[in-house]
C-alpha positions in Angstrom: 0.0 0.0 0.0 1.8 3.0 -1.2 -0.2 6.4 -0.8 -0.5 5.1 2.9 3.0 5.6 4.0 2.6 8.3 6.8 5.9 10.0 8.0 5.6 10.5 11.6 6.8 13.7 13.2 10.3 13.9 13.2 11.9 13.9 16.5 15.7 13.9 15.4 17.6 16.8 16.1 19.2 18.3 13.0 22.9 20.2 13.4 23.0 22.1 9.9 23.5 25.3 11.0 23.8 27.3 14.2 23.9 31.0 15.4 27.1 31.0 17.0 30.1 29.0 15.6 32.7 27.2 17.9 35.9 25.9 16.0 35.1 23.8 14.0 37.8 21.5 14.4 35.6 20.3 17.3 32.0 19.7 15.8 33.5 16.4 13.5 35.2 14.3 15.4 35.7 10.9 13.4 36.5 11.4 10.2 37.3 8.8 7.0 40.1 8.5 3.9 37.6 6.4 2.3 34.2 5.0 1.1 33.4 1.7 -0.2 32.2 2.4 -3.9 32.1 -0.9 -5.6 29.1 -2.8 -5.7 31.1 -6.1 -4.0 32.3 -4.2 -1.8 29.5 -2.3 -0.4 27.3 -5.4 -0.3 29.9 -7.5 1.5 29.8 -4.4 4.2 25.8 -5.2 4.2 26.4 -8.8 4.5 28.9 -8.2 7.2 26.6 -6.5 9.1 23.6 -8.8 9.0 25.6 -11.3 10.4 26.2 -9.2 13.6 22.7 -8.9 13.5 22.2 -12.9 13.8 24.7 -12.8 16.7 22.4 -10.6 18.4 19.2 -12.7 18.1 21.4 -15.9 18.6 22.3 -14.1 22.0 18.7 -12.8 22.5 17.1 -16.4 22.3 19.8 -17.9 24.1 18.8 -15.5 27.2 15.6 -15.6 26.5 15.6 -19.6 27.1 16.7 -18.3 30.9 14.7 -16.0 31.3 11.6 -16.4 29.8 10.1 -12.6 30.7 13.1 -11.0 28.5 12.0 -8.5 26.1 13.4 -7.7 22.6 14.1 -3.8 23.9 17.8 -5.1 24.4 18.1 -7.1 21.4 16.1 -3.6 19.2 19.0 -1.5 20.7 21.8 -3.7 19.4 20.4 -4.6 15.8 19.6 -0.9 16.1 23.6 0.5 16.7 25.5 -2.6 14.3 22.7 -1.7 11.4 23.7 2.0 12.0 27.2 1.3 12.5 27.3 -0.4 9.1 26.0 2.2 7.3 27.4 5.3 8.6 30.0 4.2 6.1 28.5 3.4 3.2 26.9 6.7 3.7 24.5 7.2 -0.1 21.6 5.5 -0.7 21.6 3.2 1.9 22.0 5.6 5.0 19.5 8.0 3.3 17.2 5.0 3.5 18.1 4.6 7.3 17.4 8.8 7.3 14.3 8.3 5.8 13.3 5.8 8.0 14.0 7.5 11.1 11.1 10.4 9.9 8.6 7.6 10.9 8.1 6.6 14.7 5.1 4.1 13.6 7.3 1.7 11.8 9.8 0.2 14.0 10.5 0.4 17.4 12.1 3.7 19.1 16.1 1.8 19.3 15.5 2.4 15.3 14.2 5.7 15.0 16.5 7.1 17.7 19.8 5.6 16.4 18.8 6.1 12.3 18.1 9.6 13.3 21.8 10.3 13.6 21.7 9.7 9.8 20.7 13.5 9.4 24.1 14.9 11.3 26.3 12.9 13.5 28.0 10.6 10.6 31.7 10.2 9.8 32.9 12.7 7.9 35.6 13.0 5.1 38.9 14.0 6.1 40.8 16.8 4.6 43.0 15.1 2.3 39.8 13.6 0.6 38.3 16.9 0.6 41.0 18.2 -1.2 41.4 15.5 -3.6 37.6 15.7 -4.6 38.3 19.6 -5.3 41.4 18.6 -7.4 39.4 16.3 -9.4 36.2 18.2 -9.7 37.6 22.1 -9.6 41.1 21.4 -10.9 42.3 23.3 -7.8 42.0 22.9 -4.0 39.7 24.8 -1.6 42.5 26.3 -0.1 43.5 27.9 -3.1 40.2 29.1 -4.1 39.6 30.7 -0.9 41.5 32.8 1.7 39.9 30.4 4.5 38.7 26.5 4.6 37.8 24.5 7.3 39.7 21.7 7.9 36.8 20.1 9.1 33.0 19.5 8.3 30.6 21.6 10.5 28.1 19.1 8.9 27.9 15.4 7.5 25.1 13.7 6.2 24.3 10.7 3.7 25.2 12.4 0.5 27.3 14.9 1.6 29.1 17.4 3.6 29.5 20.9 4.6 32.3 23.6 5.0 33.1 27.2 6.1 35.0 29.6 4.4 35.7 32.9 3.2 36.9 34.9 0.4 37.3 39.0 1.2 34.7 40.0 3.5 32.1 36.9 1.9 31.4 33.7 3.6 30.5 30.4 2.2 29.0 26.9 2.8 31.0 24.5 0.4 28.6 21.1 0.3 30.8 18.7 -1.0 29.7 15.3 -2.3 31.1 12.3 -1.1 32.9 9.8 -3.9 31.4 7.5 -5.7 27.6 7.5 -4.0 25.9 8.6 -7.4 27.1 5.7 -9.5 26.6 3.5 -6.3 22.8 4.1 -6.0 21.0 1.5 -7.7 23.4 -0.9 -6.3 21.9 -0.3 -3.3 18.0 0.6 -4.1 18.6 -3.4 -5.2 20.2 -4.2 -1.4 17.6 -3.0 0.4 14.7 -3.4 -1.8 13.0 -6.8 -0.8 13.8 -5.1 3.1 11.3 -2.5 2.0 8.9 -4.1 -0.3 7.9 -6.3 3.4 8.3 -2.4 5.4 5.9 -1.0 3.2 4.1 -4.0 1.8 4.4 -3.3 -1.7 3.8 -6.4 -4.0 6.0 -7.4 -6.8 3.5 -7.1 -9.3 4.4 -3.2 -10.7 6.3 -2.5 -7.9 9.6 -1.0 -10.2 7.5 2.5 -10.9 7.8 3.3 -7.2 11.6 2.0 -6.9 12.3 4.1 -9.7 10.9 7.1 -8.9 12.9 7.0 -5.4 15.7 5.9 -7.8 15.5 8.7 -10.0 15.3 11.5 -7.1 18.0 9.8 -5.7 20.0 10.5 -8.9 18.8 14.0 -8.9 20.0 14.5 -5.3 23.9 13.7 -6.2 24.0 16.2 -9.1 25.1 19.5 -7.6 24.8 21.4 -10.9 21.1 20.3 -11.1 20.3 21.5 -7.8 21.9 25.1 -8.2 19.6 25.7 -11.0 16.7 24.4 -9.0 18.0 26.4 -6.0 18.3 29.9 -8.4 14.9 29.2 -10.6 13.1 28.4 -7.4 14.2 31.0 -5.2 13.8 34.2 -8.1 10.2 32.9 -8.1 9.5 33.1 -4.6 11.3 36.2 -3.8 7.8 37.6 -3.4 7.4 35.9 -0.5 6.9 38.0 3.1 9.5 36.9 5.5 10.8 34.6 3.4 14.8 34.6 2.0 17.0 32.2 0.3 21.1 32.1 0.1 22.7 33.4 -2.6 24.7 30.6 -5.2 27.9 30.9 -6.4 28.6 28.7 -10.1 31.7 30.3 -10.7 32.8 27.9 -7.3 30.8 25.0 -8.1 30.0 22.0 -10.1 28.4 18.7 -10.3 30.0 17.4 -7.2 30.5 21.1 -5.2 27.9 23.4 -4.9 29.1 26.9 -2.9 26.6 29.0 -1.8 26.2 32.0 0.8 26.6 31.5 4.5 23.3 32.0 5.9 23.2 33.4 9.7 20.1 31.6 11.9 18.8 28.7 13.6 17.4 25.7 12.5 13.8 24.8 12.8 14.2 22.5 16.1 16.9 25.4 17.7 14.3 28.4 17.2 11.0 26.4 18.9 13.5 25.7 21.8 13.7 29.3 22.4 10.1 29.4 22.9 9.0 32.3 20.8 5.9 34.1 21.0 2.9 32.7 19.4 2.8 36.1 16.9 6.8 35.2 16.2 5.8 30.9 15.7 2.7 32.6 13.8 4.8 34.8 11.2 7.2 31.5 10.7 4.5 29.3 10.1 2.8 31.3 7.7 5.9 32.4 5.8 6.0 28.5 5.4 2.9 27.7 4.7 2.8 30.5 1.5 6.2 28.8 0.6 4.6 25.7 -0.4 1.6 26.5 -1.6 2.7 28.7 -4.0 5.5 26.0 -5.0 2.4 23.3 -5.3 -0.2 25.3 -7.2 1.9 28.3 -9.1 5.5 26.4 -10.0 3.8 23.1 -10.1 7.1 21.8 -8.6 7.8 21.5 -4.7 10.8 21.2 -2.8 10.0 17.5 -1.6 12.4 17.5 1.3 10.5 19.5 4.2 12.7 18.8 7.4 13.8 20.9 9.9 17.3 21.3 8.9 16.1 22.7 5.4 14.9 25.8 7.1 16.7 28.5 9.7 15.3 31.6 10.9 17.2 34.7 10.9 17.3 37.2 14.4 14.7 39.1 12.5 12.5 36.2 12.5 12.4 35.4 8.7 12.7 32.3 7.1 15.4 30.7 5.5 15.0 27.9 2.6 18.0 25.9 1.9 18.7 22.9 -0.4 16.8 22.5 -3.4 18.3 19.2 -4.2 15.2 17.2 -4.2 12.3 19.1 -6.2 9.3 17.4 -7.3 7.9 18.0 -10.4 4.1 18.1 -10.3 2.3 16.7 -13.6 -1.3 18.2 -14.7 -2.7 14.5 -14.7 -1.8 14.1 -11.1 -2.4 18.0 -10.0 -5.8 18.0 -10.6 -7.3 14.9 -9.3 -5.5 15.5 -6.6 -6.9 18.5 -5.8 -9.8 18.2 -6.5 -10.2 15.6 -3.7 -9.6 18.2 -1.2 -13.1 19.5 -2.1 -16.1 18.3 0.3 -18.2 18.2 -3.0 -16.3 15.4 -5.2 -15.6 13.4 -1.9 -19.4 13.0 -1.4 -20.7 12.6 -4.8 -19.7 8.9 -5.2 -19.2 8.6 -9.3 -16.8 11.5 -9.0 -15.0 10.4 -6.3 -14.5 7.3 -7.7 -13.7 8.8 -11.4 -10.4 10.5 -9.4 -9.7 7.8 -7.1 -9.1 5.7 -10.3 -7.1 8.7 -12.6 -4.8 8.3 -9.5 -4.3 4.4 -9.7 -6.1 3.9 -6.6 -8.9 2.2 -7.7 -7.7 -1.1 -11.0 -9.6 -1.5 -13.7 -9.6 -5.5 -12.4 -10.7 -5.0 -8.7 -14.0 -6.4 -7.9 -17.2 -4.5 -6.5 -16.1 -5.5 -2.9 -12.4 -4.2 -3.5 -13.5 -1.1 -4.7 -16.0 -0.3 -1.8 -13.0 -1.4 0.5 -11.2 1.0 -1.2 -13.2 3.4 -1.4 -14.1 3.3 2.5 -10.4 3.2 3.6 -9.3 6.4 1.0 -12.4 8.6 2.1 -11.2 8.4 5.7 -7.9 9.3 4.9 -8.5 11.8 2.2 -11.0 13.7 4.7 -8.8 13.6 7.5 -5.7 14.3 5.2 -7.6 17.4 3.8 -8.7 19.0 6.9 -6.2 22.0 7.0 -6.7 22.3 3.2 -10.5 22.9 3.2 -9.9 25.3 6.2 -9.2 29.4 5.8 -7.1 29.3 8.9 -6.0 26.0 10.8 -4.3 25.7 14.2 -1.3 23.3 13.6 -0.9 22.9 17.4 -3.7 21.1 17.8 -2.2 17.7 19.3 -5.7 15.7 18.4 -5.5 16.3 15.1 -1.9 14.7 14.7 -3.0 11.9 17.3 -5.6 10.9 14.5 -3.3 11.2 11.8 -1.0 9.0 13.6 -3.7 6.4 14.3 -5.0 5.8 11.1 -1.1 5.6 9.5 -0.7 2.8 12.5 -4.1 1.3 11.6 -2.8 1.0 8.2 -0.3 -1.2 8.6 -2.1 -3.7 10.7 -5.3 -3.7 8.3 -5.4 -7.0 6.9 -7.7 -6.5 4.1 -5.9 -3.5 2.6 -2.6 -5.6 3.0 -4.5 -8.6 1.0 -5.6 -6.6 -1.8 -4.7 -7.4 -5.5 -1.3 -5.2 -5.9 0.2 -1.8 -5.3 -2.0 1.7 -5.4 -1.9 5.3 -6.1 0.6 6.7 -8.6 3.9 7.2 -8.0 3.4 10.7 -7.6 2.1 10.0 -4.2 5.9 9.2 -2.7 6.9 12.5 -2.8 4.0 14.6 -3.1 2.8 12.7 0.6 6.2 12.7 1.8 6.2 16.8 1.3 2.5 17.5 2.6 3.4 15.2 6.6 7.1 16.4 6.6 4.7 20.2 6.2 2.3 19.4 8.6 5.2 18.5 11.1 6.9 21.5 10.6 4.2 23.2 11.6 3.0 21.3 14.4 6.6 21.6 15.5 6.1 25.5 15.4 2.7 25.1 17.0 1.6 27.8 14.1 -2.0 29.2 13.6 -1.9 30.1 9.9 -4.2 31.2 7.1 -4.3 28.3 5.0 -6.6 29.1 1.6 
């Protein structure tokens, strides 16, 4: 069941930024001279580390014949750290999938989501010599050359890459730099991890590749730098408009497929700022500048910045908003846009031939499923869709409103344990729905997180 994948609010603390900067020798304090790239190589690291995984329930059972009250919390905290452990340094595709993973609190127990949660900042980073390598190759120069000051180490390090400071006359830069050989690396392991996922998310084999591939392809997207300064300079001259809303500046002339330099932007991140418990007016003028953000994205640019976490966003000492990384951008399709939409209203929800005529132009509803399947479908969907739509069919909606999110994180719970949506005849919804979904809960938990009271239509 695809369209049903609900990303629980995210309670990982993202380090992308911060308002004051110690040295940053400091903030990295492991770092690695290299990545495994080749396909062998990188699955002999998974295979590695599924064997420490047996160990553990070897060791679990073995106690367990003991002690017959043992509970699997132990056993969850170390599958949790040797699966983490293991990827930290593949980093790519396969921690982004332990990133993404960590969004949802529903799916696995806690051990999981607190340790894959470290997937956003606290991963080895690249050491200086590699750095520098990666700016000879890509820049045919090194950082140190290019600038008057460079870091020597990352003030940030993720799963595709990393960032650092430095300075050129009285400017300032964040340098992302991509870590080697995690583009050509991806569907390697999209192929890993894939039968892990298709039983996560119960998708079936049959037509199953559209979804893989569209995860694939953004994937893709996400390692090429060049691509993402265009979308970073198209999007951000089109929502200049925007009150209390600003975006770094980007810099090509230092940059390329696997570099991308852009202005150091002064703020805190999304998480930092609701710690200093701002006023409701301040959360309010946040929230908002948000919320106009994306719906202008969604229904003007018909193309959305799919990646809505808190470390995406700081706000400034004036209490504006800053939008960074436009490396995963969602294009929006007319086919899909409309249908979609046009679910939101009570009208076509109620009036049963049309809400079936959109359920099917999104793939929701087959051509082959019987009468029962379809009012089984049908059922389920207007559930979702009305709870889902709430804050759209609403001129104003208070995202603080803890019931609300309860429900939606009942019904994503219920999902998963409904056997007859798990037993129908293959996968629904159209791909679109990955991203599209992923961008709308990651919104709504942004703003839930800022406890906002917003105008919404």
């Amino acid at each position: 069941m695809i369209w049903g994948n609900f990303y629980g609010k995210k309670e990982c603390d993202f380090l992308i930024y911060s308002l004051k900067y110690p040295k940053l020798k400091n903030v990295i304090m492991k770092t690695l001279n290299s990545i495994p790239t080749g396909k062998i190589e990188r699955a002999g690291q998974l295979v590695k580390t599924g064997l420490k995984v047996g160990t553990n329930y070897i060791a679990y059972y073995g106690e367990k014949l003991v002690n017959p009250s043992l509970k699997k919390d132990k056993l969850h905290e170390s599958n949790a750290e040797d699966i983490y452990d293991g990827l930290k340094n593949l980093k790519g595709s396969a921690l982004k999938v332990a990133q993404m993973l960590s969004m949802d609190k529903n799916i696995m127990p806690q051990a999981y989501v607190d340790k894959f949660s470290l997937a956003q900042f606290s991963v080895p980073a690249l050491s200086l010599p590699l750095v520098r390598k990666t700016f000879k190759i890509h820049l045919q120069t090194y950082p140190e050359q290019l600038f008057e000051t460079f870091s020597d180490s990352a003030i940030h390090a993720a799963s595709i890459g990393q960032v650092h400071k430095a300075t050129l006359g009285d400017q300032t830069f964040a340098v992302k730099i991509q870590y080697p050989g995690i583009a050509e690396s991806i569907s390697s392991d999209l192929a890993l991890v894939k039968p892990f996922a298709m039983k996560m998310f119960n998708i079936k084999g049959e037509d199953s590749e559209k979804y893989f591939k569209e995860v694939e392809d953004k994937l893709i997207e996400e390692t090429n730098y060049t691509l993402e300064l265009t979308q970073s300079n198209r999007i951000s001259a089109a929502c200049q408009h925007i009150p209390n809303l600003k975006f770094p500046q980007y810099y090509p002339e230092y940059s390329c497929n696997k570099i991308l330099t852009m202005e150091w932007m002064e703020g805190l991140h999304l998480s930092e700022y609701c710690a200093t418990n701002p006023s409701q007016s301040e959360r309010n003028k946040i929230g908002q500048a948000l919320w106009d953000f994306y719906n202008f994205q969604l229904h003007q640019l018909r193309e959305v910045h799919a990646d809505p976490h808190p470390g995406n966003f700081l706000v400034t000492e004036h209490n504006e908003l800053i939008a960074i990384d436009f490396g995963c951008i969602k294009q929006i399709p007319e086919e899909f846009y409309t249908p979609y939409f046009e679910l939101v209203q009570l009208e076509n929800l109620n009036h049963t031939p049309t809400y079936l005529t959109k359920l099917k132009q999104l793939e929701i509803i087959r051509e082959d499923d019987s009468e029962k399947e379809i009012k089984i479908i049908a059922d389920f969907f207007y559930e979702l869709l009305f709870l889902f739509t709430e804050p759209l069919r609403s001129t104003s909606f208070d995202f603080s409103n803890d019931i609300y999110f309860s429900k939606i994180a009942a019904l994503g719970e219920s999902i998963t344990k409904d056997e007859q949506i798990k037993k129908l005849n293959g996968n629904r919804g159209s791909r679109h729905f990955l991203y599209i979904n992923r961008t709308f809960f990651g919104l709504y938990n942004l703003l839930h997180d800022l406890r906002a009271e917003i105008k919404t239509n």
